[in-house]
C-alpha positions in Angstrom: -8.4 17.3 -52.5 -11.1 18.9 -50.3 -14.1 16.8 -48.4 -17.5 17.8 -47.9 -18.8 18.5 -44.2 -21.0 15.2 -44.6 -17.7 13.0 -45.5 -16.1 14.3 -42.8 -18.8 13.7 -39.9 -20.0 10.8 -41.7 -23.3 12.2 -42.0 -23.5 10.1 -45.6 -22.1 7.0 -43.9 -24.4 5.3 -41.6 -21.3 2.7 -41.4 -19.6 5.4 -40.0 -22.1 6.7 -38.3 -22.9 3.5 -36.2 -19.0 2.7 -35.5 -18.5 6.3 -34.3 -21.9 5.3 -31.6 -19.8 1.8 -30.9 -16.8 3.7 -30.0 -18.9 6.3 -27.6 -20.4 3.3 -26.5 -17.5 1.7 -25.3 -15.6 4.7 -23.5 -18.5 4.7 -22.0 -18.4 1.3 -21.0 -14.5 1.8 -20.1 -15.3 4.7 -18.1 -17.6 2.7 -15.8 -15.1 -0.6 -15.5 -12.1 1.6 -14.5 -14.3 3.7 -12.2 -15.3 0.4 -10.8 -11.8 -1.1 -10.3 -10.9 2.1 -8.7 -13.6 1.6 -6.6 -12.5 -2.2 -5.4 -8.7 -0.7 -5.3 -9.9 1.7 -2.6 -12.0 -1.2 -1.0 -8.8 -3.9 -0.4 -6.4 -1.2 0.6 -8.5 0.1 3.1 -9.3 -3.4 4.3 -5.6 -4.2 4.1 -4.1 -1.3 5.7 -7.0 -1.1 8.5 -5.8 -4.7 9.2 -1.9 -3.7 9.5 -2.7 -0.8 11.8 -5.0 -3.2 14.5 -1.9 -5.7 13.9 0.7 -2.4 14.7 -1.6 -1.9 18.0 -1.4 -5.4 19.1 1.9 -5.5 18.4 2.8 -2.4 20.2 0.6 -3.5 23.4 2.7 -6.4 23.0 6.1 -4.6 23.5 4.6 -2.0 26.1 3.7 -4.8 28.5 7.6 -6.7 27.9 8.9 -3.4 28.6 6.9 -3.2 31.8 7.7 -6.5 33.0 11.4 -5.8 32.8 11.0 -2.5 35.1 9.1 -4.6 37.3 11.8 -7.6 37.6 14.7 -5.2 37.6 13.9 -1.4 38.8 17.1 0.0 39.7 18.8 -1.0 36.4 15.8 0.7 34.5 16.6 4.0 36.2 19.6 3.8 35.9 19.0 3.2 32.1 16.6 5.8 32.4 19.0 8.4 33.9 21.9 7.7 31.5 19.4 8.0 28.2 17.9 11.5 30.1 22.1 12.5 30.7 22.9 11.9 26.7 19.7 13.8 25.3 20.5 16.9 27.6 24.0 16.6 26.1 22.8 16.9 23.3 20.3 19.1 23.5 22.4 21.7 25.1 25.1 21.9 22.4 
């Protein structure tokens, strides 16, 4: 059984014709929504992770000033901690 050119296309079926446009219509239509929602994706996450890293810095400060607060009440012992850390690395390092 062999079709005509015009069945195929729907060049005979404006029915066809006008679903066909629909269809066009509406990737068209999808194109732009998922573009969009891509668009918002990119929008949170950057919100989200540019919140995490100020709460990282704080965070960090945080720890940093602890950390100098205990070499201020005990100096000798952080040297000493200091030494022994700097003793195992150059073990280490030298093998």
């Amino acid at each position: 059984m062999q079709f005509s050119s015009a069945n195929r296309t729907g060049e005979s079926n404006p029915g066809a014709r006008q679903a066909a446009s629909d269809v066009g219509d509406n990737v068209q239509a999808l194109r732009e929504d998922i573009a969009s929602l891509a668009e918002s994706v990119k929008r949170l996450a950057s919100e989200q992770l540019g919140s995490s890293v100020e709460d990282l810095q704080d965070k960090a400060k945080e720890k940093v000033s602890d950390v100098e607060a205990a070499i201020r009440r005990n100096p000798s012992q952080a040297a000493l901690i200091a030494a022994g850390i700097g003793f195992v690395f150059g073990l280490i390092l030298s093998r």
